[in-house]
N, C-alpha and C positions, 0 to 999 in steps of 0.2 A: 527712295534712298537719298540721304541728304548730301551736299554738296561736296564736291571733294578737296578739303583743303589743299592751300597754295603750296604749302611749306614741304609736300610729299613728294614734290618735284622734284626737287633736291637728293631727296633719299631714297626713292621709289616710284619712277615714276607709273609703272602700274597697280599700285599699291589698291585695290578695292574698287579697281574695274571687271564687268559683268558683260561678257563675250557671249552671243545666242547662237544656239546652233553652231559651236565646236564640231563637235561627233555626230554623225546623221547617225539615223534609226539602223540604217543597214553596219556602220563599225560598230556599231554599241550592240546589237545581237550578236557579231562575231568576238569582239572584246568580251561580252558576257558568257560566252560559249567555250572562251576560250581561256580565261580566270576561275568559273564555276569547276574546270576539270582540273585545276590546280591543287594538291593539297593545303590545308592549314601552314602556316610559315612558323618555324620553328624560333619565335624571336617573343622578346615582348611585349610586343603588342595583341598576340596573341590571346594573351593572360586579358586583355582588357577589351578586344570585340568579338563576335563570334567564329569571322573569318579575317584573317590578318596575313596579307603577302608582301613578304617589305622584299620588292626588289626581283618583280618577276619579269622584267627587261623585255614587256610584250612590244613597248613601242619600237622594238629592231625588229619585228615581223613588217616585211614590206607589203605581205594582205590585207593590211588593216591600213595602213598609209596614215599612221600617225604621226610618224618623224615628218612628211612632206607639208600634214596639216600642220602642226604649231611652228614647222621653216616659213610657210606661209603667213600667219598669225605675226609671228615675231620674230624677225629674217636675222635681228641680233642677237639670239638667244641659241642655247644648244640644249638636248634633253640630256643631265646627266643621269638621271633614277628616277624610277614607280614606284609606284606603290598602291595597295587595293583594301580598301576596309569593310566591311560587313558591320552594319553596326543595328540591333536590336533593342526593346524594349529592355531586356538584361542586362546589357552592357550599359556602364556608365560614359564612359567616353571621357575626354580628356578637357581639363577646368580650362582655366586660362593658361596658357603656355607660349614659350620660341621654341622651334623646332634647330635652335641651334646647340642643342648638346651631340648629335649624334651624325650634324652635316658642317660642322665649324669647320671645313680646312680652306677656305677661301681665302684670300688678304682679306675682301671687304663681303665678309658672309651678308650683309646685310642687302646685297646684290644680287643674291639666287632667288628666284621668284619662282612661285611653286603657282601649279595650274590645276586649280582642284575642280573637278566633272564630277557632277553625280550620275550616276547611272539609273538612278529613280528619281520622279519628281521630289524637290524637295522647296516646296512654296507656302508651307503652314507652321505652323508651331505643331511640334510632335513628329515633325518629318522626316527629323536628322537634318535639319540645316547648319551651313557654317557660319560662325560671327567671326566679324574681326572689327580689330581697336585702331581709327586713322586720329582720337585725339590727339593733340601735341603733347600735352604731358603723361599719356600711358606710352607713345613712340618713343618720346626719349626715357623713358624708365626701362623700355624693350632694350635700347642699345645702351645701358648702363650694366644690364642683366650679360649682354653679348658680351662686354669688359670682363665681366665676372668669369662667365665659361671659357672666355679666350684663356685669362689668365690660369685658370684650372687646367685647360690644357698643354699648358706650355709648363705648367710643374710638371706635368707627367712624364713630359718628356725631358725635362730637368729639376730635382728633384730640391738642388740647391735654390730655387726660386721661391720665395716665405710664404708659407702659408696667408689668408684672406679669408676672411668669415665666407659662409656659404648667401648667396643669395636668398633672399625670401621676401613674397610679397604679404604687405599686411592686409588685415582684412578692410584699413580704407581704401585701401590699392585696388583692391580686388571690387569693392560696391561701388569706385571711379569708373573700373573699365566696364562693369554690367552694365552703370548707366550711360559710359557713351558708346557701347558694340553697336555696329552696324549687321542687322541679319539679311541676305537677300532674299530674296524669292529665285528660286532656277527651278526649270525645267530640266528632265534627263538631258545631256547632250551639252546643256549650258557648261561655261565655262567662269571662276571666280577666281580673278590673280590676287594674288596678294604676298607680299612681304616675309619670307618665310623668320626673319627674325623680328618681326613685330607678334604683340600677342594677339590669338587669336582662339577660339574654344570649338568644341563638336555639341550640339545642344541635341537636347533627349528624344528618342521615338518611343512613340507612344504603344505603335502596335506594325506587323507587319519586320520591315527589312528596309536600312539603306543601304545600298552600293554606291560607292564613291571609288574612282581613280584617278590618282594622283602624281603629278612629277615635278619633281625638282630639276628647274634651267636654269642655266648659269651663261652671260655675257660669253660672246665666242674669243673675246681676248682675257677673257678672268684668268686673274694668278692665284695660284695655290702656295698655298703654308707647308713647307716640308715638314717644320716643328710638330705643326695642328695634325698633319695627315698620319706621321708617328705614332702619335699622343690617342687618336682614333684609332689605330691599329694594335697598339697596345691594350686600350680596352674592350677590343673587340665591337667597334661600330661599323657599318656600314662598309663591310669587310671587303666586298667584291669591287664595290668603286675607289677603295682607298689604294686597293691593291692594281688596278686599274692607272690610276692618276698618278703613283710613285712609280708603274712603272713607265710611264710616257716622259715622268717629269723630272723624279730622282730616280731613274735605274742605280746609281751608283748606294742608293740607301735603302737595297731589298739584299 
């Protein structure tokens, strides 16, 4: 894995660090035990892996002692949301992306750092591994795109706010970030941080099944956007946390 630029420190600092032995053999059989009984999640992400649970709030089971492992791991951080994906030879999986359309309500989204586990080895091409992009200039393109979805969120919730072309990356943009993705190698259990608003892609399986479980942490003093958490709630994102966080934050705006 190549070096990890300086400049990440600023914006992230675990931006494309590779954590061993997260999850032991014994939570990952009961985590798997305990996902596999879950049904299909009624959202869409379903439409694009086999199995898709956006939000099954496993890590508040105190059996599995997942909230005390990543308090341990990263004693500044809090879990705010899961999530679990199935991903197959059928499923195409997601290109390059920020996962900031559907979790923007942060002051500084570019803050939440997401802990993504696979549940199956995933150390080859064909595995289902994850890449992600620590270039400098695919990172500030990410936080240029964040501008863009902020701003979209904040018409919706005001509608007098002018419209702004939609974001889009070109196809140099996109053969930039292929050629500088970082893919790791991990074992089940391993753990891959990364920048939930830097881009990053799901790369293809070839045969078999991955399982990947996933959560979104957020700094235990992060401030939230009442505007953004609106703006989310109106379009029907990530409904249980938003409604969650207005009501700890804004009671006065449910």
């Amino acid at each position: 894995m190549p070096a990890r630029p300086d400049f990440l420190d600023n914006l992230s600092p675990h931006h494309g660090k590779v954590v061993p032995g997260v999850l032991s053999q014994e939570t990952r059989t009961a985590l798997t035990a305990k996902l596999d009984a879950m049904p299909n999640g009624q959202t869409w992400y379903a439409d694009i892996y086999k199995k898709a649970i956006y939000g099954p709030m496993v890590f508040r089971d105190p059996a599995l002692n997942i909230a005390d492992t990543i308090e341990a791991l990263l004693p500044d951080y809090r879990i705010l949301a899961d999530l679990y994906l199935e991903k197959t030879p059928e499923d195409q999986g997601f290109p390059f992306h920020t996962d900031f359309d559907s979790i923007g309500f942060m002051e500084r989204p570019e803050d939440m750092l997401t802990v993504w586990i696979p549940l199956t080895s995933v150390k080859e091409a064909g595995s289902g591994q994850l890449s992600i992009v620590m270039e400098e200039g695919a990172v500030r393109l990410s936080l240029i795109r964040e501008a863009n979805q902020l701003h979209s969120l904040v018409r919706i919730a005001d509608p007098s706010v002018p419209e702004h072309p939609p974001f889009q990356i070109t196809q140099q943009e996109y053969d930039y970030m292929e050629k500088g993705k970082v893919t790791p190698a991990l074992d089940a259990g391993d753990a891959l941080l990364f920048c939930n608003a830097f881009f990053h892609k799901s790369e293809d399986v070839y045969q078999g099944k991955r399982a990947a479980y996933i959560m979104r942490l957020v700094p235990k003093d992060a401030k939230f956007s009442k505007t953004r958490l609106l703006a989310l709630r109106k379009l029907g994102q990530n409904l249980a946390v938003v409604e969650e966080l207005l009501k700890t934050h804004y009671p006065e705006a449910l």
